[in-house]
C-alpha positions as CSV (number, residue, x, y, z in Angstrom):
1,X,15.0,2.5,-9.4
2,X,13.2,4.3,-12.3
3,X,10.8,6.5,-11.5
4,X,9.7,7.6,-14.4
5,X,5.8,6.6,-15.7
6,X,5.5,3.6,-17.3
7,X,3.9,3.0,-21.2
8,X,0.8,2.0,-19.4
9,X,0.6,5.2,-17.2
10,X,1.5,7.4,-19.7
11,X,-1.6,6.2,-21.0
12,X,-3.6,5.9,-18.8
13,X,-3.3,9.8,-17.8
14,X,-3.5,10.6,-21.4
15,X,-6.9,9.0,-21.6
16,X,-8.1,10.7,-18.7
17,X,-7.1,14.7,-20.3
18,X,-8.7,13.4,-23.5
19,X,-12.3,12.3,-21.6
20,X,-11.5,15.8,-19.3
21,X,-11.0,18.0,-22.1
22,X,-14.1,16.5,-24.3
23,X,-16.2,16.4,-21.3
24,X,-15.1,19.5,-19.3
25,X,-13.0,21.8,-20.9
26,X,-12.7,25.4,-20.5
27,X,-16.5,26.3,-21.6
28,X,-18.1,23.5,-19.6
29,X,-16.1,24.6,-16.3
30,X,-16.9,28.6,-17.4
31,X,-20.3,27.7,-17.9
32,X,-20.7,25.9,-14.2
33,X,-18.7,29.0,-12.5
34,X,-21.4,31.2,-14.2
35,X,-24.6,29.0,-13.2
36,X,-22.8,29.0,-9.9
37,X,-22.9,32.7,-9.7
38,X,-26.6,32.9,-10.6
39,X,-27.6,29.9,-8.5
40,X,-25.5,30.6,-5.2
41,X,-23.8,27.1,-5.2
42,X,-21.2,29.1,-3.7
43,X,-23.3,29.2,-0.8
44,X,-24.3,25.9,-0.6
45,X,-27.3,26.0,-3.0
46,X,-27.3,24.9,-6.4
47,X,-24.9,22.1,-8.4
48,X,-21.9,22.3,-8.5
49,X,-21.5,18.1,-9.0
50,X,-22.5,17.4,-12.8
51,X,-24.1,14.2,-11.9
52,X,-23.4,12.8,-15.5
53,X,-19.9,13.8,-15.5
54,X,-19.4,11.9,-12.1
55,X,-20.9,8.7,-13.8
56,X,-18.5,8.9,-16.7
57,X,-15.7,9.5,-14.0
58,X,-17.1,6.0,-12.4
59,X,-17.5,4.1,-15.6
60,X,-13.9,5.0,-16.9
61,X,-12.6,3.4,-13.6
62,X,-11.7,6.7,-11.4
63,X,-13.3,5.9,-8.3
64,X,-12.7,2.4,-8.9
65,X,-9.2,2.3,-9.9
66,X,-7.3,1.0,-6.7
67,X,-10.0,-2.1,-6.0
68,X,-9.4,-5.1,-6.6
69,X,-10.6,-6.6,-10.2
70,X,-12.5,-9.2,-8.0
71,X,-14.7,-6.7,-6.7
72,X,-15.0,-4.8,-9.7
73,X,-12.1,-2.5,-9.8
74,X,-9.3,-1.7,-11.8
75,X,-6.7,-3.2,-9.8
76,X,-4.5,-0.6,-10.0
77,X,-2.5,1.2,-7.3
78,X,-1.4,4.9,-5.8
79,X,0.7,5.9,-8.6
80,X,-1.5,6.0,-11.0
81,X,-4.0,7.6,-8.8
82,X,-2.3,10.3,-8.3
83,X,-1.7,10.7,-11.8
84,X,-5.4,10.5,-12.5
85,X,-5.8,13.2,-9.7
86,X,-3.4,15.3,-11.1
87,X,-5.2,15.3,-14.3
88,X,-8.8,16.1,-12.5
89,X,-6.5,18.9,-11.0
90,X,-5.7,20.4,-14.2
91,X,-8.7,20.7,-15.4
92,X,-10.5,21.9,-12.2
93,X,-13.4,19.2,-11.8
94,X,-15.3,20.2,-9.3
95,X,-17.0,17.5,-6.3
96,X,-15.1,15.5,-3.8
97,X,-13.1,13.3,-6.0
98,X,-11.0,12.2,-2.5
99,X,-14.0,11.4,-1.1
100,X,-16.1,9.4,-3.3
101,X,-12.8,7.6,-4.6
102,X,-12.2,6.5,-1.1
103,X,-15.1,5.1,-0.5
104,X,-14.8,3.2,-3.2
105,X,-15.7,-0.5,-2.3
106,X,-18.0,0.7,1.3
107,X,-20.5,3.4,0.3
108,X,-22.4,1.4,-2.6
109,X,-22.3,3.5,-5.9
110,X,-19.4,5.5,-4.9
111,X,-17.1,2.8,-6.9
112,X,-19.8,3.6,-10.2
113,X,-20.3,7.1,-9.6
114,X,-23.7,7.1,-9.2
115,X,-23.5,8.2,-5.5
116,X,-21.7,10.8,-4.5
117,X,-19.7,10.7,-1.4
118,X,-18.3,13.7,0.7
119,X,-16.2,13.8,4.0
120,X,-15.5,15.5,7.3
121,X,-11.9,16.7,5.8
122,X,-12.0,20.5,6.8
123,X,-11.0,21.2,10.1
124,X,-14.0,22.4,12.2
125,X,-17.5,21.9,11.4
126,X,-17.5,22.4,7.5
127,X,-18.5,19.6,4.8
128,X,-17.8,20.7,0.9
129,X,-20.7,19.4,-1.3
130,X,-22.9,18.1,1.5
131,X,-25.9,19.6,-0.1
132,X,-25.4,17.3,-3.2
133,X,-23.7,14.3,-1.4
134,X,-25.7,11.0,-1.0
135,X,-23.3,9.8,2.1
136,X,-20.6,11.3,4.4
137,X,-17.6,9.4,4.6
138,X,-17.5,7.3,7.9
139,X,-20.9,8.9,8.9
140,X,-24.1,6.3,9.5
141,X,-26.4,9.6,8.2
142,X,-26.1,12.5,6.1
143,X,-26.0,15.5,8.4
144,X,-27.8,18.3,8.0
145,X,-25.8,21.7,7.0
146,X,-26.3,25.0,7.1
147,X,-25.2,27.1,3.9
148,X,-22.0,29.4,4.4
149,X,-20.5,31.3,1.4
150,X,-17.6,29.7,0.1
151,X,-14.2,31.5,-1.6
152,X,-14.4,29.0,-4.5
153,X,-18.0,29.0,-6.4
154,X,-17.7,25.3,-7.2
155,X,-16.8,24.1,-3.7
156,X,-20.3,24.8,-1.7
157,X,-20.0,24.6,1.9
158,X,-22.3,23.8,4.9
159,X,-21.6,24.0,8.6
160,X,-22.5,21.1,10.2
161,X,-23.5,19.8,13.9
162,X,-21.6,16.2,13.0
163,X,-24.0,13.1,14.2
164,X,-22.8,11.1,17.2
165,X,-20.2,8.4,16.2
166,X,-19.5,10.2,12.9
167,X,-15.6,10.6,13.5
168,X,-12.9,12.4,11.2
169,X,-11.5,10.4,8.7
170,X,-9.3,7.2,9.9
171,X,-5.4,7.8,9.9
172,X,-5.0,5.2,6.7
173,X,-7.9,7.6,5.0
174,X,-6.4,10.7,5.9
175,X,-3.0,10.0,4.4
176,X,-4.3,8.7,1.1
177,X,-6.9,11.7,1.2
178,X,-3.6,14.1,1.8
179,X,-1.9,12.4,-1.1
180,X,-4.8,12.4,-3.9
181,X,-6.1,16.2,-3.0
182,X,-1.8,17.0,-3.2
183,X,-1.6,15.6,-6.7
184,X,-5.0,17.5,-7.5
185,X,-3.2,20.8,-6.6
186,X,0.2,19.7,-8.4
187,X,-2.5,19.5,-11.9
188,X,-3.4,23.2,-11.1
189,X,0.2,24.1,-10.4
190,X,1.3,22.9,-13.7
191,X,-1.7,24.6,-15.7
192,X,-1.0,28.0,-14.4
193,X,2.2,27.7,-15.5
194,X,0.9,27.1,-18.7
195,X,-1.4,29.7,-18.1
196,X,1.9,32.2,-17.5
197,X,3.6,31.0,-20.4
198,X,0.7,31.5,-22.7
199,X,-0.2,34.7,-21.9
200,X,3.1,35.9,-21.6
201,X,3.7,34.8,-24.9
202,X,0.6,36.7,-26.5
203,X,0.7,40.0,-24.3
204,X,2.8,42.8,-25.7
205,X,4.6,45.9,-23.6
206,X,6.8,48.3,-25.2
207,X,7.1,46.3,-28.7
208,X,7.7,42.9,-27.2
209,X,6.1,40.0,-25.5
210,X,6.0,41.1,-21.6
211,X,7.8,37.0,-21.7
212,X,11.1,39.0,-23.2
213,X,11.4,40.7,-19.7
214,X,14.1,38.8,-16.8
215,X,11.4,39.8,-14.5
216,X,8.7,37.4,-16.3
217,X,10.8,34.8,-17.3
218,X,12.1,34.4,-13.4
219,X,8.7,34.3,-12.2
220,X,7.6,31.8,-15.0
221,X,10.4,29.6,-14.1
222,X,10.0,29.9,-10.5
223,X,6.8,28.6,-10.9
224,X,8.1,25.6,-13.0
225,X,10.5,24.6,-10.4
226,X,7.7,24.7,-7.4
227,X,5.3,22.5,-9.6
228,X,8.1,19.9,-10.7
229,X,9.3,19.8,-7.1
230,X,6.1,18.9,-6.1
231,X,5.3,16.6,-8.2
232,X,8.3,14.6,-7.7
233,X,7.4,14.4,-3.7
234,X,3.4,13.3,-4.8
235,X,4.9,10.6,-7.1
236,X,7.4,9.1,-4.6
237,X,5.0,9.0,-1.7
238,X,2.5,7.6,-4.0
239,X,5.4,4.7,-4.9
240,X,6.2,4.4,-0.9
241,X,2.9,4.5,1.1
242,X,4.7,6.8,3.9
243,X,2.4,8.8,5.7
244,X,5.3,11.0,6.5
245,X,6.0,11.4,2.8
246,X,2.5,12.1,2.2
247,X,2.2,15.2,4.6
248,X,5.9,16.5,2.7
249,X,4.3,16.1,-0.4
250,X,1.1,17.8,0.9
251,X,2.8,20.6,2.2
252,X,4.7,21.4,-1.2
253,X,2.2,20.9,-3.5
254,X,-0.5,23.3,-1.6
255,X,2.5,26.0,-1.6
256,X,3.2,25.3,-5.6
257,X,-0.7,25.3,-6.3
258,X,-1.5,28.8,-4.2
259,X,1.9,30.2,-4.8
260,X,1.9,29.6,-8.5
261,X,-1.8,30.9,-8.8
262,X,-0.8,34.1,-7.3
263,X,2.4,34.5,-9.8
264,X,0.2,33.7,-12.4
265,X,-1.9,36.2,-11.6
266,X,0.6,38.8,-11.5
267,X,2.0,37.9,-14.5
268,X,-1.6,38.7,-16.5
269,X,-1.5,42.1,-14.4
270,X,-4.7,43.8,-14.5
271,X,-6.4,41.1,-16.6
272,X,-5.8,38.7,-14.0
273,X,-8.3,40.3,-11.3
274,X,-11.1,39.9,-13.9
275,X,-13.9,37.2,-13.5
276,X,-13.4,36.2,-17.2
277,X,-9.5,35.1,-16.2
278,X,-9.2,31.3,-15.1
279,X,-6.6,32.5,-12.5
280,X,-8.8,33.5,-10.1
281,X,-10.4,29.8,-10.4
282,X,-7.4,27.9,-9.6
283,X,-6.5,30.5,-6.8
284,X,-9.4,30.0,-5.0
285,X,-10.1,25.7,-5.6
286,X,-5.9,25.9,-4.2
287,X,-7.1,28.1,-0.9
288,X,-9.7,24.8,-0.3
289,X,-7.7,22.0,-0.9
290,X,-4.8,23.6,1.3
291,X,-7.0,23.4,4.4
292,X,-8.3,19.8,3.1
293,X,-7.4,16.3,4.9
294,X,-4.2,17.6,6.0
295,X,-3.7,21.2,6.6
296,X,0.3,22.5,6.5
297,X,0.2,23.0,10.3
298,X,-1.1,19.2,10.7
299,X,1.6,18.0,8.0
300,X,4.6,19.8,10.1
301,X,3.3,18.7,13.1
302,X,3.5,14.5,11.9
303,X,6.7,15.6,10.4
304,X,8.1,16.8,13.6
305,X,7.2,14.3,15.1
306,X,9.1,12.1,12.8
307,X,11.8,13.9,13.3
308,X,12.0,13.6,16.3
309,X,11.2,9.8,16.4
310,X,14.2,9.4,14.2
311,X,16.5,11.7,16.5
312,X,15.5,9.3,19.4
């Protein structure tokens, strides 16, 4: 079987880092982390959903990409989701992307992206974005949230009391929401590796580029391997629909994503702590998504579970 993309996926995900990067490149997302910090949408006030951007996310097909072209969709399927999530990854869009995708085709204007729909996908009583969310996955009402700071200054957070009936996500949701936030973190995996090589390309120790050193180049292509292996598992439980698959790929694309962050930072020294370093960004985004949908004691539970299935 050949895995590789096709012409037409290739394609697709280039159009999607060419409407990204024109519509939300580096000084758009710097200039939302700042507004952040002077607004508090870290602590649940403020925007941190660019209402426009999530309408040109809708009318490029993003949320509407797996439904059917009956019902206005795109009629296309979880491998290229994934690689249009991987792509929103890279560039660090901010707003439930799972979410609103998902609901696609049952909360009306998700599918557009004129609504904006969140979830109950954080263990406990926390909801990401509630303050700027028109519905709640699988909810009848929007709860309401109290503020609580949040580690990442474009993911707001609100504890909630969650409304009688309004349940965690279904199993079929939970899976696909695992999946699509895995191939979100394999985007930022791959761009901090980027972000490695660059700088250690450009900084200079002792007459060379600090890249020249084994110790640089081993963590570089450490992080290389841990984004790659990654994305392989994303792409093949994208092809197969296994649940099981989908927790495995979970689990290694939250380690490449917070793992690969951290070397990154290390590898810009000093300059990485600072607020002006995108590090820092993808560090903190790859913290939330880890304990989104499926956490990695949830995946290795299912998995051992498997296992054990099998072994029966």
């Amino acid at each position: 079987m050949d895995f590789r993309p096709t012409e037409d996926q290739r394609d697709l995900r280039a159009g999607v880092r060419g409407l990204l990067e024109g519509r939300y490149g580096r000084e758009a997302l710097r200039a939302a982390v700042d507004a952040a910090a002077g607004t508090g949408a870290g602590t649940g006030a403020g925007a941190a959903v660019d209402r426009g951007l999530w309408r040109e996310l809708g009318e490029a097909g993003f949320f509407a990409l797996r439904l059917p072209e009956s019902e206005g969709g795109v009629g296309l399927g979880l491998p290229e989701a994934v690689l249009v999530f991987e792509e929103a990854g890279r560039a660090l869009v901010p707003g439930p992307l799972v979410a609103t995708h998902l609901a696609a085709g049952v909360v009306p204007g998700a599918a557009a992206g004129t609504a904006v729909v969140t979830a109950f996908d954080l263990a406990g009583d926390l909801v990401a974005y509630l303050g700027e969310a028109d519905a709640v996955l699988g909810a009848a009402v929007l709860p309401v949230g109290e503020p609580v700071r949040a580690v990442d200054p474009l993911t707001p957070l609100h504890r909630v009391a969650r409304p009688r009936g309004a349940e965690a996500p279904g199993s079929a949701y939970v899976s696909e929401g695992a999946l699509l936030t895995a191939a979100l973190q394999v985007g930022s995996a791959l761009r901090t590796v980027e972000l490695a090589v660059r700088y250690a390309g450009e900084r200079e120790q002792f007459g060379q580029p600090i890249g020249a050193f084994q110790a640089v180049k081993h963590a570089c292509a450490q992080m290389l391997v841990r984004a790659e292996v990654a994305r392989t598992a994303v792409y093949a439980a994208a092809v197969t629909g296994d649940p099981g698959e989908a927790a495995g790929a979970k689990l290694l694309a939250d380690e490449a994503a917070v793992r690969n962050a951290r070397d990154c930072l290390q590898v810009h020294g000093g300059m990485g702590f600072t607020w002006e370093a995108d590090v820092h960004l993808h560090l903190k985004r790859a913290w939330v998504r880890a304990e989104q949908w499926r956490t990695a004691a949830e995946a290795e539970e299912l998995l051992a579970a498997e296992l054990l299935d099998s072994a029966g």
